[in-house]
mmJSON file of the N, C-alpha and C atoms, coordinates in Angstrom:
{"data_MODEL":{"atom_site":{
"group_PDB":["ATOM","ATOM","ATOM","ATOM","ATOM","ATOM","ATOM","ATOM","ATOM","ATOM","ATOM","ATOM","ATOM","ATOM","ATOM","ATOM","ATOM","ATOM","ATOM","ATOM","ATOM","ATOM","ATOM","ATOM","ATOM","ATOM","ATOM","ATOM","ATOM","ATOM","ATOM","ATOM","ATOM","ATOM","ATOM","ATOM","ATOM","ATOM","ATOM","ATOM","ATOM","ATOM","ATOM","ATOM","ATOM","ATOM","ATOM","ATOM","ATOM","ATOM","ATOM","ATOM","ATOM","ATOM","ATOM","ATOM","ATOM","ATOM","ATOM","ATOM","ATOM","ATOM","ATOM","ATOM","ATOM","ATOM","ATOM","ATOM","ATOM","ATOM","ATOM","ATOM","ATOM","ATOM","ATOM","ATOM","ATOM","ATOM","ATOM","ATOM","ATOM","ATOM","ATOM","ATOM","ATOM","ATOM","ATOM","ATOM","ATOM","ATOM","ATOM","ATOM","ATOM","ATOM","ATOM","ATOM","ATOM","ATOM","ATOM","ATOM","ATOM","ATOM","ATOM","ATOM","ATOM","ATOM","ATOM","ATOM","ATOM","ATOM","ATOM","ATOM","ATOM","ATOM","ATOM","ATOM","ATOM","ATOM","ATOM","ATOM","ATOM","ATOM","ATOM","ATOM","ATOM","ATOM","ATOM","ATOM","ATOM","ATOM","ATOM","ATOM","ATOM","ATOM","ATOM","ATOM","ATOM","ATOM","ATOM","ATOM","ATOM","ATOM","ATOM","ATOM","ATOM","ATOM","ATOM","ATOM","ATOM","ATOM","ATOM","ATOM","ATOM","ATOM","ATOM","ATOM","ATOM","ATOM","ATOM","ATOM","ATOM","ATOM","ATOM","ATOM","ATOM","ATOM","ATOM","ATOM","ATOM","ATOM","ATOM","ATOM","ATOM","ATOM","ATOM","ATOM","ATOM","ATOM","ATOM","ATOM","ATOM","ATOM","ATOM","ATOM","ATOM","ATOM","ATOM","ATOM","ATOM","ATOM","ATOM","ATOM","ATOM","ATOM","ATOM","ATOM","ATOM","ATOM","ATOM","ATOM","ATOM","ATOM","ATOM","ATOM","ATOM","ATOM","ATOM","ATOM","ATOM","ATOM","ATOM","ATOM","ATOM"],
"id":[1,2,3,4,5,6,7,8,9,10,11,12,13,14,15,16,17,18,19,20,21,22,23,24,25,26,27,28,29,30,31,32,33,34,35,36,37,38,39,40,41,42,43,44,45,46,47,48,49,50,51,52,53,54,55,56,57,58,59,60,61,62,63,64,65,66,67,68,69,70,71,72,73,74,75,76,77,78,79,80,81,82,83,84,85,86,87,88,89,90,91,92,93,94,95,96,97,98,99,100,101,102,103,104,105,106,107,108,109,110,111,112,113,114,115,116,117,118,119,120,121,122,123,124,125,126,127,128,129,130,131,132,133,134,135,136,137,138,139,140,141,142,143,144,145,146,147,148,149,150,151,152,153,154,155,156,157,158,159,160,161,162,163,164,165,166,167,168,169,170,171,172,173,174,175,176,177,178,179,180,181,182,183,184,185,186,187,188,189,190,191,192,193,194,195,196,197,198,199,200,201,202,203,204,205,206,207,208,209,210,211,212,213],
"type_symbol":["N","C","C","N","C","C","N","C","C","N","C","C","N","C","C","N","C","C","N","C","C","N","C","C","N","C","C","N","C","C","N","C","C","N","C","C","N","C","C","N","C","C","N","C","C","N","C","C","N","C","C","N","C","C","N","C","C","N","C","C","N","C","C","N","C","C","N","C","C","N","C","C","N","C","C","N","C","C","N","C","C","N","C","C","N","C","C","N","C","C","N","C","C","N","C","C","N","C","C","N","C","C","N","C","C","N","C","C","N","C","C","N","C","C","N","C","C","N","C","C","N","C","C","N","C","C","N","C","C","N","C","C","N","C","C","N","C","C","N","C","C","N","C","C","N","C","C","N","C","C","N","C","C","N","C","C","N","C","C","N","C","C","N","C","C","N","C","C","N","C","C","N","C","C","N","C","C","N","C","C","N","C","C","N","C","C","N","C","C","N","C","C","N","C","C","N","C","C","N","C","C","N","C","C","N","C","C","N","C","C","N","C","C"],
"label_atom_id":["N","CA","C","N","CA","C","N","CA","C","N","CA","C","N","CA","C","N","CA","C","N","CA","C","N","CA","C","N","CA","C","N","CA","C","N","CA","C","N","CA","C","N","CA","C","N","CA","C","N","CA","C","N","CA","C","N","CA","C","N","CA","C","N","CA","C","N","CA","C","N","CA","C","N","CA","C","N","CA","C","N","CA","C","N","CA","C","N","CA","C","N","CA","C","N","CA","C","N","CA","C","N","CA","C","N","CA","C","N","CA","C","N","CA","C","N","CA","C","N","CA","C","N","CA","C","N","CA","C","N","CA","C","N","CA","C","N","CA","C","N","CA","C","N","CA","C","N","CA","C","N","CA","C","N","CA","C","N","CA","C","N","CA","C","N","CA","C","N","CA","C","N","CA","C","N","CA","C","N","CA","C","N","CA","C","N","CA","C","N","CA","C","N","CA","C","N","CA","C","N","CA","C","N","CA","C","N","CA","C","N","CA","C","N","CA","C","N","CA","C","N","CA","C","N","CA","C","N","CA","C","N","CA","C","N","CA","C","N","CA","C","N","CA","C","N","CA","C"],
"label_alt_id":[null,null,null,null,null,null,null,null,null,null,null,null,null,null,null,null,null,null,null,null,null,null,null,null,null,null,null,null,null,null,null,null,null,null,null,null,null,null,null,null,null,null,null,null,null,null,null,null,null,null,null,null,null,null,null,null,null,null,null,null,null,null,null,null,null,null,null,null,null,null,null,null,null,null,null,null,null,null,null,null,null,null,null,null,null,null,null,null,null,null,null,null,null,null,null,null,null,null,null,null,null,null,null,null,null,null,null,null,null,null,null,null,null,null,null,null,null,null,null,null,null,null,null,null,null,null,null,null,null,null,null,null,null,null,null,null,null,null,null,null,null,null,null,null,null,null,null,null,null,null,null,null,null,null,null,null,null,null,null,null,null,null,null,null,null,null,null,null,null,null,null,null,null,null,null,null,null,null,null,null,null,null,null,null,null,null,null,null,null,null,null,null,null,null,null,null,null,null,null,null,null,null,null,null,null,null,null,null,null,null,null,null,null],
"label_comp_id":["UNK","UNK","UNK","UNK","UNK","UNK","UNK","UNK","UNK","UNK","UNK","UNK","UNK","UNK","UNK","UNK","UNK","UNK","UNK","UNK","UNK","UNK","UNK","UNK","UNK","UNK","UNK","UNK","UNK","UNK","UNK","UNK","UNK","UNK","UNK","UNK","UNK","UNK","UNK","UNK","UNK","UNK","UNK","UNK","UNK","UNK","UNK","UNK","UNK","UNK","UNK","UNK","UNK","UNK","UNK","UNK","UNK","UNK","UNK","UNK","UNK","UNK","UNK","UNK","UNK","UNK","UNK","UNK","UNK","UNK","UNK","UNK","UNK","UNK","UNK","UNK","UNK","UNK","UNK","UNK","UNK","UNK","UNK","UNK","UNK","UNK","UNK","UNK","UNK","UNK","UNK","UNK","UNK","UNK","UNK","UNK","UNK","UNK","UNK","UNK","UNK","UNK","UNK","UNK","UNK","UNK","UNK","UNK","UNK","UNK","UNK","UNK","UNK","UNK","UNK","UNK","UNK","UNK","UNK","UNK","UNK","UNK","UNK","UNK","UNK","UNK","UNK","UNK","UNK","UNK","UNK","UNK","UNK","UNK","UNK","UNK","UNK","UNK","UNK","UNK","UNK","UNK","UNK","UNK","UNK","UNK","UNK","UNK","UNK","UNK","UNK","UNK","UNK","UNK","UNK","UNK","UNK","UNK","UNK","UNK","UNK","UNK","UNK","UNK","UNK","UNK","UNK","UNK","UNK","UNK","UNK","UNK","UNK","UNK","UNK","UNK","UNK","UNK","UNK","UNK","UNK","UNK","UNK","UNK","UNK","UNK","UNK","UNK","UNK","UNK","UNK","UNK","UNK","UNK","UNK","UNK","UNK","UNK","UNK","UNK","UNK","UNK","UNK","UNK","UNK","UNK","UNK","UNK","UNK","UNK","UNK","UNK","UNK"],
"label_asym_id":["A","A","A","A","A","A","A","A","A","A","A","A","A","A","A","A","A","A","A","A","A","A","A","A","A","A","A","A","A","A","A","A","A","A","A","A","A","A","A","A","A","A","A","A","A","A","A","A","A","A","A","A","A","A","A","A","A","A","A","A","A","A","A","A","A","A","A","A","A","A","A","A","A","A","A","A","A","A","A","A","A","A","A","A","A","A","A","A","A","A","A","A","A","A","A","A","A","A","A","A","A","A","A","A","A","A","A","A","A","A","A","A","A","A","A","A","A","A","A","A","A","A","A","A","A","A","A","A","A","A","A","A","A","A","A","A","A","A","A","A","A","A","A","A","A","A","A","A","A","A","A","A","A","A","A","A","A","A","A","A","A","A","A","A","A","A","A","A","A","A","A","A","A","A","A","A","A","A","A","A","A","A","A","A","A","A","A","A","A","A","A","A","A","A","A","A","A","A","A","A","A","A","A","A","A","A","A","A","A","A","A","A","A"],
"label_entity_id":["1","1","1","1","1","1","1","1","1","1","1","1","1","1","1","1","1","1","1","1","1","1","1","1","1","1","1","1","1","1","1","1","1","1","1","1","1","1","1","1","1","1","1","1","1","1","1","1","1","1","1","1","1","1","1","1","1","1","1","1","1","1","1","1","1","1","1","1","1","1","1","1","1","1","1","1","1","1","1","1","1","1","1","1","1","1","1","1","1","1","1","1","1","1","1","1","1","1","1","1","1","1","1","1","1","1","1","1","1","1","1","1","1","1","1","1","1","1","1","1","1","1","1","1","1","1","1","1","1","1","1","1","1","1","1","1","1","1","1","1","1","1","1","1","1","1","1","1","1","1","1","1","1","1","1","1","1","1","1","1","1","1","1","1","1","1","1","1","1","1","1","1","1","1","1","1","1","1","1","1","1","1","1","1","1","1","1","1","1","1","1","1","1","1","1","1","1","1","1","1","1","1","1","1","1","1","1","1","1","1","1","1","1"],
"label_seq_id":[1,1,1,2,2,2,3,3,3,4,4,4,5,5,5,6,6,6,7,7,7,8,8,8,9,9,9,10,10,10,11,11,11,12,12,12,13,13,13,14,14,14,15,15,15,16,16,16,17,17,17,18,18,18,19,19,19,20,20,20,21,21,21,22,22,22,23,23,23,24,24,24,25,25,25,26,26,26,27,27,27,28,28,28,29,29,29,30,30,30,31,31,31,32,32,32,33,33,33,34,34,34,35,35,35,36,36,36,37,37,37,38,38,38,39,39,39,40,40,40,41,41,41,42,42,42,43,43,43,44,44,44,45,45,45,46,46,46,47,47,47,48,48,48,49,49,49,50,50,50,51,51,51,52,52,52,53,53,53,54,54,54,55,55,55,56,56,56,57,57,57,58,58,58,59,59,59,60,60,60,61,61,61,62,62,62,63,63,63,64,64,64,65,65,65,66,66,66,67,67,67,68,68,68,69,69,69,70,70,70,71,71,71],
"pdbx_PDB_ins_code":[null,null,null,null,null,null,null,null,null,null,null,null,null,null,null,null,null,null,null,null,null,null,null,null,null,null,null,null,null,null,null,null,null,null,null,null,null,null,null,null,null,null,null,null,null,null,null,null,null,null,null,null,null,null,null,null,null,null,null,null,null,null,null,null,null,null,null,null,null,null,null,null,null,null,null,null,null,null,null,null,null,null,null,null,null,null,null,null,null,null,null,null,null,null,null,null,null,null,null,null,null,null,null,null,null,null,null,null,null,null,null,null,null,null,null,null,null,null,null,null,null,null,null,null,null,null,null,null,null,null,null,null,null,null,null,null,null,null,null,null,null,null,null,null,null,null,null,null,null,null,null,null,null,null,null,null,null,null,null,null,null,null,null,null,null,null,null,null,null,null,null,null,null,null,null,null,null,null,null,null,null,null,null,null,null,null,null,null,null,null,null,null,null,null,null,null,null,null,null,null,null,null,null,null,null,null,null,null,null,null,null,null,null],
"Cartn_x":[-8.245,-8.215,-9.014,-9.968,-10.569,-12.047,-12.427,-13.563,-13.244,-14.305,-13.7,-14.352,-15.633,-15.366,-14.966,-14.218,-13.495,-12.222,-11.672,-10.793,-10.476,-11.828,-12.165,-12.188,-12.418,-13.256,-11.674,-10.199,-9.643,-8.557,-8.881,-7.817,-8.189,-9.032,-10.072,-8.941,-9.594,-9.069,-7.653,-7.127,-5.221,-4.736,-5.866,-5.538,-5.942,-7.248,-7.053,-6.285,-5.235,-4.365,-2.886,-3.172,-2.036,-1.496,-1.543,-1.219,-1.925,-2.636,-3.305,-2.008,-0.74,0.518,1.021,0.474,1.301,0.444,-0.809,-1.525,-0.338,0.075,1.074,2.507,3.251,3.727,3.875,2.528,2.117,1.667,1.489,1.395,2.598,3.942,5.031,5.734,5.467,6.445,5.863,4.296,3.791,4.346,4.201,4.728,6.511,6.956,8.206,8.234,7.589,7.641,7.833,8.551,8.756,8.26,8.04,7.513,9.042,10.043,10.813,10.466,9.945,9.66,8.443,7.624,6.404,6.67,7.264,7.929,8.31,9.382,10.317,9.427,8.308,7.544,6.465,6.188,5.393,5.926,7.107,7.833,8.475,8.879,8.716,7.397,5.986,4.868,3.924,4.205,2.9,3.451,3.178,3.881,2.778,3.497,2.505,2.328,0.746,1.056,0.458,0.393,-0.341,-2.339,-2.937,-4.078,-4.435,-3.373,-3.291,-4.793,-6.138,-7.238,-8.157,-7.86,-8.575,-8.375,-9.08,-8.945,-8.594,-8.183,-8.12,-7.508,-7.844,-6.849,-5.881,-4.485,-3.444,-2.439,-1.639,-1.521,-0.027,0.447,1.996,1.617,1.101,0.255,2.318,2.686,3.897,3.059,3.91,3.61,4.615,4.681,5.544,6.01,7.385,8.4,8.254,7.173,6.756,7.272,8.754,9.53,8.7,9.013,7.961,8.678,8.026,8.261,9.171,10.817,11.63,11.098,10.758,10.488,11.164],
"Cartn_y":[11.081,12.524,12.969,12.168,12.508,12.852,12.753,13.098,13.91,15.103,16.222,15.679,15.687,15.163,14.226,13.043,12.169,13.49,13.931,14.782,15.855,16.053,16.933,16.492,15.263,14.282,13.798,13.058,13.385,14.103,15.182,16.151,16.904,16.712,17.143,16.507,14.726,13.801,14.08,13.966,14.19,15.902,16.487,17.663,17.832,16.795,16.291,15.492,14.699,13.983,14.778,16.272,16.918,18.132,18.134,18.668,17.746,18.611,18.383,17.547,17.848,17.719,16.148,15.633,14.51,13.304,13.951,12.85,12.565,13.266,13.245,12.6,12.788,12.157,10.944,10.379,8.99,8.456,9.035,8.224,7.624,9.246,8.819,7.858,7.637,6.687,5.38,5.118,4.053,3.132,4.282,4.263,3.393,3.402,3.418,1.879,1.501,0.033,-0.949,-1.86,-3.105,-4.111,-5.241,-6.414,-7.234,-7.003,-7.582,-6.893,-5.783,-4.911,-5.266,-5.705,-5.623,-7.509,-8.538,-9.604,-9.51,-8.445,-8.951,-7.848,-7.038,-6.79,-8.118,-8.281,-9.83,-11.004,-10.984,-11.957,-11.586,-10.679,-9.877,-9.673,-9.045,-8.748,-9.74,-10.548,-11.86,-12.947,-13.73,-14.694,-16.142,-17.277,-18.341,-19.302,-19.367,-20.856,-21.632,-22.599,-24.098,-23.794,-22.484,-22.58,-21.11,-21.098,-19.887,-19.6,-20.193,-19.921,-19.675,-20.024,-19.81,-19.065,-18.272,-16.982,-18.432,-18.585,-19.355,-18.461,-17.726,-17.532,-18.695,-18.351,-19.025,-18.438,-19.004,-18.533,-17.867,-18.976,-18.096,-17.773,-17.05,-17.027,-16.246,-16.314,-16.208,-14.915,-13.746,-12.229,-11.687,-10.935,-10.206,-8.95,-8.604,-7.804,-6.18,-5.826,-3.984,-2.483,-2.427,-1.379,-0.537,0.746,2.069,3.01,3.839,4.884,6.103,6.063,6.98,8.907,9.778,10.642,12.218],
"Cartn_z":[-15.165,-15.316,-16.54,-17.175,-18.651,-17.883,-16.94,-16.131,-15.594,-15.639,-14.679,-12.837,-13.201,-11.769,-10.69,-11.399,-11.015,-10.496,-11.401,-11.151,-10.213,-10.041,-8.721,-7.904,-7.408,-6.137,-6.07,-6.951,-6.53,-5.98,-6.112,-5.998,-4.52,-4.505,-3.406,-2.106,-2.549,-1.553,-1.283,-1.905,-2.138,-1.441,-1.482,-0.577,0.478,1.29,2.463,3.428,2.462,2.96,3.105,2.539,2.551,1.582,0.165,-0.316,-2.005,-2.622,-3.91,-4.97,-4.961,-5.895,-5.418,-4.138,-3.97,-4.795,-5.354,-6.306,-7.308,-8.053,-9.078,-8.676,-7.251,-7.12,-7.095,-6.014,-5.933,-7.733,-8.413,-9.531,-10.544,-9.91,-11.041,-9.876,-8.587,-7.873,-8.181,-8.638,-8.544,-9.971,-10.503,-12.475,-12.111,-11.348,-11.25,-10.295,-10.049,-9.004,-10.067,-9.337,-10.522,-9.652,-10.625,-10.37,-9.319,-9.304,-8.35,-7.375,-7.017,-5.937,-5.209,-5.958,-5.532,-4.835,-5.529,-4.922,-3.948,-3.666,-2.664,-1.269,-1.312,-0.57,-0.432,-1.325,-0.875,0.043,-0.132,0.391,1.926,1.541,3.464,4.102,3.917,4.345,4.675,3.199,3.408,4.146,5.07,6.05,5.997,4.919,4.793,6.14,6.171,7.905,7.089,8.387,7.55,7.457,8.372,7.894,6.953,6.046,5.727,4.949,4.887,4.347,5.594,6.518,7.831,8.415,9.33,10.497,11.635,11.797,13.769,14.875,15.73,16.774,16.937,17.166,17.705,18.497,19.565,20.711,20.439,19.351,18.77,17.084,16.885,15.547,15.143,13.585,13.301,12.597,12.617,12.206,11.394,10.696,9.804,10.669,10.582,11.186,10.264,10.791,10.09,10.781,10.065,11.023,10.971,11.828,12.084,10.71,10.706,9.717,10.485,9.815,10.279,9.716,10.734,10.619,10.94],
"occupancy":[1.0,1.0,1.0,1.0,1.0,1.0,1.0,1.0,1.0,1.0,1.0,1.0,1.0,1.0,1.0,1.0,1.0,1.0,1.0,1.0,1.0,1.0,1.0,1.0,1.0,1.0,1.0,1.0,1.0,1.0,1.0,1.0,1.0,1.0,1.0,1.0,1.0,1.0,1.0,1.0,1.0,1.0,1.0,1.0,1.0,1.0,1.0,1.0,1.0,1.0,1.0,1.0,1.0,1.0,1.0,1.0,1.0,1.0,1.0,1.0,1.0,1.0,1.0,1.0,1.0,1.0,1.0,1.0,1.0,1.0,1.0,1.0,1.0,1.0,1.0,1.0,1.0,1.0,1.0,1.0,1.0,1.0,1.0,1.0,1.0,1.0,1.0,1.0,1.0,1.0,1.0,1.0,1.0,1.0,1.0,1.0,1.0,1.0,1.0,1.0,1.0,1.0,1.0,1.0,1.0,1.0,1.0,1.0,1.0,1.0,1.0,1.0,1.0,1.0,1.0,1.0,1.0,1.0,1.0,1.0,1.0,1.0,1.0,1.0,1.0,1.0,1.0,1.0,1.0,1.0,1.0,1.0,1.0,1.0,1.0,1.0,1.0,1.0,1.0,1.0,1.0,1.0,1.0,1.0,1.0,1.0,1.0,1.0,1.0,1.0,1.0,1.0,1.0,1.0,1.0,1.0,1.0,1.0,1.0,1.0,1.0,1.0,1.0,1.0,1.0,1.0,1.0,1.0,1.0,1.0,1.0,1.0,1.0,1.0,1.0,1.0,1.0,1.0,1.0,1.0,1.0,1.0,1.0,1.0,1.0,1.0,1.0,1.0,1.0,1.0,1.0,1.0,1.0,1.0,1.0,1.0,1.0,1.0,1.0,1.0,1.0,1.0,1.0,1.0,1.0,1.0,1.0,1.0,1.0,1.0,1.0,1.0,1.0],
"B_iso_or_equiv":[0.0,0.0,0.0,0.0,0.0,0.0,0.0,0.0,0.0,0.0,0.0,0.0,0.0,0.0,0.0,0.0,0.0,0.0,0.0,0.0,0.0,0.0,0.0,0.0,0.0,0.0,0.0,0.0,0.0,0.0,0.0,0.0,0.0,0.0,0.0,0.0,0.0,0.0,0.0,0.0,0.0,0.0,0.0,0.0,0.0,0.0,0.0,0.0,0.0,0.0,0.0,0.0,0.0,0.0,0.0,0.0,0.0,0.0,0.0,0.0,0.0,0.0,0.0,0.0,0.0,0.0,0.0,0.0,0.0,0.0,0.0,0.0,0.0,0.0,0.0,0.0,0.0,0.0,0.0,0.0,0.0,0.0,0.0,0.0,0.0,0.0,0.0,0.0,0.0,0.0,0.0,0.0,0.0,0.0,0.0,0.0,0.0,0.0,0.0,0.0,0.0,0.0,0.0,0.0,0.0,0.0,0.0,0.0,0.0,0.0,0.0,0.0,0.0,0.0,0.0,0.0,0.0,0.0,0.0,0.0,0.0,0.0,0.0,0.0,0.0,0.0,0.0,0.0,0.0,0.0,0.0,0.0,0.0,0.0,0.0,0.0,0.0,0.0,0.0,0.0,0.0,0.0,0.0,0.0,0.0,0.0,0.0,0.0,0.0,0.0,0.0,0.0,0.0,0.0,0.0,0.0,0.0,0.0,0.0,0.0,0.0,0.0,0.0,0.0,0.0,0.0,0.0,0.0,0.0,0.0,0.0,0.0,0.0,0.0,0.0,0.0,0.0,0.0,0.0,0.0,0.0,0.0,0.0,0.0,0.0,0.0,0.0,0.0,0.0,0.0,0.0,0.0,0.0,0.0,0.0,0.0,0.0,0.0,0.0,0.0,0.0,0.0,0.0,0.0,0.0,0.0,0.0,0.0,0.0,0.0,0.0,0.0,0.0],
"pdbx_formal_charge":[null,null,null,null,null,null,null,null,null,null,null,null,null,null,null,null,null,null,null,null,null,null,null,null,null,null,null,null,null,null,null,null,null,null,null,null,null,null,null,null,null,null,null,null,null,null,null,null,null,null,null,null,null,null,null,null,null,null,null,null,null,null,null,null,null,null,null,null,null,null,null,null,null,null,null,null,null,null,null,null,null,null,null,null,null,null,null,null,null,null,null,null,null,null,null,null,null,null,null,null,null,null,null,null,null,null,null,null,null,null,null,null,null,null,null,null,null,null,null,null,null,null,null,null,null,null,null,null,null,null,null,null,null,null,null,null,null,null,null,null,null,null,null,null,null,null,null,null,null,null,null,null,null,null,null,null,null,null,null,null,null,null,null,null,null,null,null,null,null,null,null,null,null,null,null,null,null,null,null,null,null,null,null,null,null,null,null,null,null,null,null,null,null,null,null,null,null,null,null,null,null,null,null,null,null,null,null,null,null,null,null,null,null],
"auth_seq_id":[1,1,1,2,2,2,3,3,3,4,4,4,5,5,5,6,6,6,7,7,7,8,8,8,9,9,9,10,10,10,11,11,11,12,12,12,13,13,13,14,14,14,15,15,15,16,16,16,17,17,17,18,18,18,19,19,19,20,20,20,21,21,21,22,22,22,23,23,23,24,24,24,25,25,25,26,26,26,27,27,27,28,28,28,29,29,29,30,30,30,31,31,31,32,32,32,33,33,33,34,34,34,35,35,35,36,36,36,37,37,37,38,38,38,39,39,39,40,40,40,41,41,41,42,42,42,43,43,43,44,44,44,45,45,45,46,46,46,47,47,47,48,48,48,49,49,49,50,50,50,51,51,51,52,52,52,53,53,53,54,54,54,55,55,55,56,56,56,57,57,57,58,58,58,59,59,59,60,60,60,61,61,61,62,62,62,63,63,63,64,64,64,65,65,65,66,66,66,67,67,67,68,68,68,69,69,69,70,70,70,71,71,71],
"auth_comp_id":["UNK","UNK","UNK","UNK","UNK","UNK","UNK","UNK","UNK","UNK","UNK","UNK","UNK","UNK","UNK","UNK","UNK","UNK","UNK","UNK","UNK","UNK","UNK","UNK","UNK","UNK","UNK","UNK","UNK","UNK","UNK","UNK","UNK","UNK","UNK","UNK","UNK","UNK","UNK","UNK","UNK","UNK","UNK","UNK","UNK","UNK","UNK","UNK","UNK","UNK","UNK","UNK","UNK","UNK","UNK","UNK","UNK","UNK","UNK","UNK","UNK","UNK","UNK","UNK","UNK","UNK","UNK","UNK","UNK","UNK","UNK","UNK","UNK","UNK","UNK","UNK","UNK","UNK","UNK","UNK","UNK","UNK","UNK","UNK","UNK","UNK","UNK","UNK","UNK","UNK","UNK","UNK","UNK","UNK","UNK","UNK","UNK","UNK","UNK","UNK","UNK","UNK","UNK","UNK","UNK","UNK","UNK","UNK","UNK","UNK","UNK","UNK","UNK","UNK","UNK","UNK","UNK","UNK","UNK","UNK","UNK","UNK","UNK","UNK","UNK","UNK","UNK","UNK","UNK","UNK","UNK","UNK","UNK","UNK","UNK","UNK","UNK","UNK","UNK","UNK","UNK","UNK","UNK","UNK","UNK","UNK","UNK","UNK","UNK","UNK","UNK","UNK","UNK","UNK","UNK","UNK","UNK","UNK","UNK","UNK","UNK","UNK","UNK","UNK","UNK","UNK","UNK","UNK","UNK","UNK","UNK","UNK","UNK","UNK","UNK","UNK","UNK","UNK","UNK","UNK","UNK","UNK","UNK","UNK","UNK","UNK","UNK","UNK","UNK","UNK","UNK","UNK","UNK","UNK","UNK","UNK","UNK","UNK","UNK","UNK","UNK","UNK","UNK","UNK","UNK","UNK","UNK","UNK","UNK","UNK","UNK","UNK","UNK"],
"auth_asym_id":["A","A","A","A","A","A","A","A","A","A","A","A","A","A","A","A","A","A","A","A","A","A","A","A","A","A","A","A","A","A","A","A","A","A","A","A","A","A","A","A","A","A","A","A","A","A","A","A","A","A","A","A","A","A","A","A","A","A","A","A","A","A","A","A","A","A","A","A","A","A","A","A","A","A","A","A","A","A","A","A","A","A","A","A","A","A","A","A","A","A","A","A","A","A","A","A","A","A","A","A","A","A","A","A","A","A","A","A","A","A","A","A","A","A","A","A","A","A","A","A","A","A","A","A","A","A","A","A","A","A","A","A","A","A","A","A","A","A","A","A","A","A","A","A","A","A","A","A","A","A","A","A","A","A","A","A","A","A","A","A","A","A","A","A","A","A","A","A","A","A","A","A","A","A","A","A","A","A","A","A","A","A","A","A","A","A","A","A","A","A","A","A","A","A","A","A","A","A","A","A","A","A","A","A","A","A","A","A","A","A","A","A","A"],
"auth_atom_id":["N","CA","C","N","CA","C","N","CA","C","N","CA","C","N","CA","C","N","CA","C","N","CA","C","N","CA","C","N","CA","C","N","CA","C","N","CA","C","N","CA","C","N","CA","C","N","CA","C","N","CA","C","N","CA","C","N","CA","C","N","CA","C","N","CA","C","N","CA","C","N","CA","C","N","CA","C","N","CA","C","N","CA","C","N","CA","C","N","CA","C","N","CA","C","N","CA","C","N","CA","C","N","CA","C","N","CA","C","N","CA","C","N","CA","C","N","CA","C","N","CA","C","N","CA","C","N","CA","C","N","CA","C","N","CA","C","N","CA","C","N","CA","C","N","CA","C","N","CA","C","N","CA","C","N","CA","C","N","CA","C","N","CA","C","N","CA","C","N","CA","C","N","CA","C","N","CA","C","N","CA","C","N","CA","C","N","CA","C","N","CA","C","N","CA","C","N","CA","C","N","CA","C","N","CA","C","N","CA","C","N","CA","C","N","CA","C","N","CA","C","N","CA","C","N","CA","C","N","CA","C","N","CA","C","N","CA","C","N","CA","C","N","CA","C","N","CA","C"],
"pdbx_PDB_model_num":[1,1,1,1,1,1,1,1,1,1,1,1,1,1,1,1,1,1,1,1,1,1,1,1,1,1,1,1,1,1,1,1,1,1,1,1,1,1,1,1,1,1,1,1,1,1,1,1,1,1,1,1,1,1,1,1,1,1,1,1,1,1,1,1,1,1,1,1,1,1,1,1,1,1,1,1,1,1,1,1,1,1,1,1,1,1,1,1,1,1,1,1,1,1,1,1,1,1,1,1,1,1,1,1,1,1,1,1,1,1,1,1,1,1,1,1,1,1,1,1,1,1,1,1,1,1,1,1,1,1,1,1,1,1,1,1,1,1,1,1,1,1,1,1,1,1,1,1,1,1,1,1,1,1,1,1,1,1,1,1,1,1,1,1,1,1,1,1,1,1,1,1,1,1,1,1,1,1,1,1,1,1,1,1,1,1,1,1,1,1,1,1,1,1,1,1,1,1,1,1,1,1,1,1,1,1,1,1,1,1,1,1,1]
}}}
């Protein structure tokens, strides 16, 4: 925010996605995440296999369980 036009470009963005004010939100919720949080999302999301450096198609490839968003 010490650039104005950084500041513009995003406020811009943040009011295409909805409303200019949820920039500020998303910053004090981000301000607010802890490192057990950001863990225990790692640990649900990221799902280790045995070629976990490789792309391979596989036929039962094991996937992470991503509920829908209650609205």
């Amino acid at each position: 925010m010490n650039n104005s036009e950084n500041a513009a470009r995003n406020l811009s963005e943040w009011q295409a996605m909805g409303d200019w004010r949820l920039m500020f939100l998303y910053r004090d919720r981000f301000q607010k995440v802890t490192l057990e949080q950001v863990q225990q999302a790692a640990d649900r999301y990221f799902v280790r296999q045995p070629h976990d450096r490789q792309v391979l198609p596989e036929k039962n490839a094991v996937r992470a369980e991503i509920p829908l968003p209650r609205m």
